[in-house]
N, C-alpha and C positions, 0 to 999 in steps of 0.2 A: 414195642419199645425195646431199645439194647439199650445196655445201662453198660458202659467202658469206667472198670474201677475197681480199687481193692478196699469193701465193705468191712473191713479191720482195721485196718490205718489210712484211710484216703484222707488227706485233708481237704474240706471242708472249706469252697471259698466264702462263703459268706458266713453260715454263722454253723451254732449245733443243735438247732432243732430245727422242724418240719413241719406247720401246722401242727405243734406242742408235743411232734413226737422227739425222743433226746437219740442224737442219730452219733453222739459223740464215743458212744460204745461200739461195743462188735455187732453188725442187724445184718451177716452173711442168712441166718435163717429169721429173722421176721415175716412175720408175715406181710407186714410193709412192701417189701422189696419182693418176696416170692409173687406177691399179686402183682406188682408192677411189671413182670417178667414173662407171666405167665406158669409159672412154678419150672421155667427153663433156665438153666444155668450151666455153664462153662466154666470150671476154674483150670486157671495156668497153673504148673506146679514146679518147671523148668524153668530157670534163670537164665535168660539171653542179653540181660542187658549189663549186668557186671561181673566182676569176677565172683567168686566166692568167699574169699576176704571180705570183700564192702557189702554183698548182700547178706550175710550172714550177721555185717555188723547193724544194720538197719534194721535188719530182722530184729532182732532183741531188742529195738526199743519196745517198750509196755509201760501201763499206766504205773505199776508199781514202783518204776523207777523214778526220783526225781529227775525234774531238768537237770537242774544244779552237780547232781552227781554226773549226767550223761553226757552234759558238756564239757564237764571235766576230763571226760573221760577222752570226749573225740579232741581235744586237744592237744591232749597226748598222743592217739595213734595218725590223727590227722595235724600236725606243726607246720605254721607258716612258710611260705616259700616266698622268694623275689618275684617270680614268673607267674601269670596266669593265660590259660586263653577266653576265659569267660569267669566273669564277677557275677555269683547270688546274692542279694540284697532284701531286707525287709522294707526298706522305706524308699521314696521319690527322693528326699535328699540325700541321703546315701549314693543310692544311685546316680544322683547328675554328679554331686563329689569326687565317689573312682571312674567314672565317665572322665573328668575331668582331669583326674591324675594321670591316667591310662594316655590320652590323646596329647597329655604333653611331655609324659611320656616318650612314647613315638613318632612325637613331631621330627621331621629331616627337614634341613634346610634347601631342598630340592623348590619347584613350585607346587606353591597351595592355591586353597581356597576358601574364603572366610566367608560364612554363612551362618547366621541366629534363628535359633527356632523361637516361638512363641512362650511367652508364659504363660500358665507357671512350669507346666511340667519341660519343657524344650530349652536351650541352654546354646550358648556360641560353641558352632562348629567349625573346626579347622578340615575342609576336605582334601586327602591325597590318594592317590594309589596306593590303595589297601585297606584304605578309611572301610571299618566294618559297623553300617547302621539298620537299625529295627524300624520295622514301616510301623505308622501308627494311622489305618484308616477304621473311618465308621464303616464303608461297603467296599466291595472290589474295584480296583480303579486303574487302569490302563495292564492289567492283569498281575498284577499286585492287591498283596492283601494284609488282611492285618495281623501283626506279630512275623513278618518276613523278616528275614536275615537278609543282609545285602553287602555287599562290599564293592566298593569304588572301583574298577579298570581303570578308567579314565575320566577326564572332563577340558570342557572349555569356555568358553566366554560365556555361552548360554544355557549350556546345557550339562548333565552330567549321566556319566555309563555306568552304569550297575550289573552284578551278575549276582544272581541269587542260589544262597549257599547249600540249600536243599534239593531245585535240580538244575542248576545251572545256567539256566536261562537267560540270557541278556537283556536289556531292558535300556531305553534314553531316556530322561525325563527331565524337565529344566529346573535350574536353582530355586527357583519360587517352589518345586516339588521337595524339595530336599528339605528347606527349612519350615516350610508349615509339615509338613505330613510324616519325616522321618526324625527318629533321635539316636546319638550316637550309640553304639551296638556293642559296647566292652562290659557294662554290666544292666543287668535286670532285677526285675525286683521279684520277687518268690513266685507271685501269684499269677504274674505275666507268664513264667516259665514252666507251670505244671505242665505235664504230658510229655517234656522234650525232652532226649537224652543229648546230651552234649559229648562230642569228641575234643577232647583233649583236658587239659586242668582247669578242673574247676576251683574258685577260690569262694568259702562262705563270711560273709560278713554280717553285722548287725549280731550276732547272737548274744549281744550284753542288751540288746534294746528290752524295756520292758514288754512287749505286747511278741517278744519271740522264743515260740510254743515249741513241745516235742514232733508236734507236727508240721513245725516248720524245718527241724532237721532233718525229718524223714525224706521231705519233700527234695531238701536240698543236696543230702548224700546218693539218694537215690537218681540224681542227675547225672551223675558220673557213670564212668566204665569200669576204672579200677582203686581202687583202694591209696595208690600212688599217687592218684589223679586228682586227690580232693584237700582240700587245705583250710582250715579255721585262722584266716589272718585275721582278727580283731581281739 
């Protein structure tokens, strides 16, 4: 078994215990995790994913700290900006909302294409060149999977051109694929996005909602590259 995570602050997608173990502390030495492993283990100790500024500021969250204080705080070193390239979110409606601001937004009055995803989670799409959306499948499907990034090339009467943002890849798939299977790609919601690092500004939202945790800031600061690059717009 390899276990990919940091057993000090990982958050935690579903809940904080394990078959009634409380996994919401530090278990880098449990004996939990050391069996589960093999009593083999590999820690990173190098920061490759941001700068020093923003890993250092993440670093320091701890339980001793309130929320209350440590939102305060990133608010001040992290303030709103106009611009983002990718929205973090805690909730589905949040998310289809700056989905929604973002795409009108960016709307040009060049030609489109008007496409409705399903409810509840899918929401009316306007598709153009540059349109950036998230694949939502259950299994892999014309080589496409789920949680892809994609963005629009091109399209036509029946069909639409995708190139996906990871390796580039082209892809055709027709409107009927776009609006059952994909949703617009400007913001996610926390839990979709563990694992990914994101280039360019991130913008964090929700953080007044009740149910978001220091582990959801962690989650979300630690998405970025640099310290510049992250914003508390709400």
């Amino acid at each position: 078994m390899i276990l990919l995570g940091d057993p000090q602050t990982q958050l935690l997608a579903i809940q904080d215990t394990c078959f009634d173990k409380d996994l919401s502390r530090d278990i880098s030495d449990s004996d939990m995790l050391k069996s589960a492993v093999g009593n083999k283990r590999l820690v990173l100790t190098e920061c490759r994913r941001s700068d020093r500024i923003l890993f250092d500021w993440y670093c320091s969250i701890s339980s001793a700290t309130s929320l209350e204080d440590l939102l305060q705080k990133a608010r001040i070193d992290f303030p709103p900006k106009d611009k983002a390239d990718y929205h973090v979110c805690l909730s589905h409606n949040t998310r289809k909302r700056i989905n929604k601001l973002v795409q009108r937004h960016r709307l040009r009055k060049e030609k489109y294409l008007k496409l409705a995803g399903k409810h509840p989670q899918g929401q009316k799409m306007i598709i153009q060149i540059g349109t950036r959306l998230i694949c939502c499948l259950e299994t892999c499907k014309h080589g496409l999977w789920n949680s892809q990034i994609l963005t629009v090339t091109n399209f036509g009467e029946k069909n639409v051109m995708l190139k996906c943002d990871d390796t580039s890849r082209l892809y055709t798939v027709p409107h009927t694929f776009i609006a059952e299977k994909t949703r617009l790609g400007y913001c996610f919601t926390i839990a979709s996005w563990q694992g990914r690092t994101l280039e360019g500004h991130v913008a964090v939202w929700d953080t007044k909602h009740a149910r978001f945790s220091k582990r959801h800031l962690f989650v979300c600061l630690s998405r970025a590259r640099q310290a510049s690059l992250v914003s508390i717009q709400d």
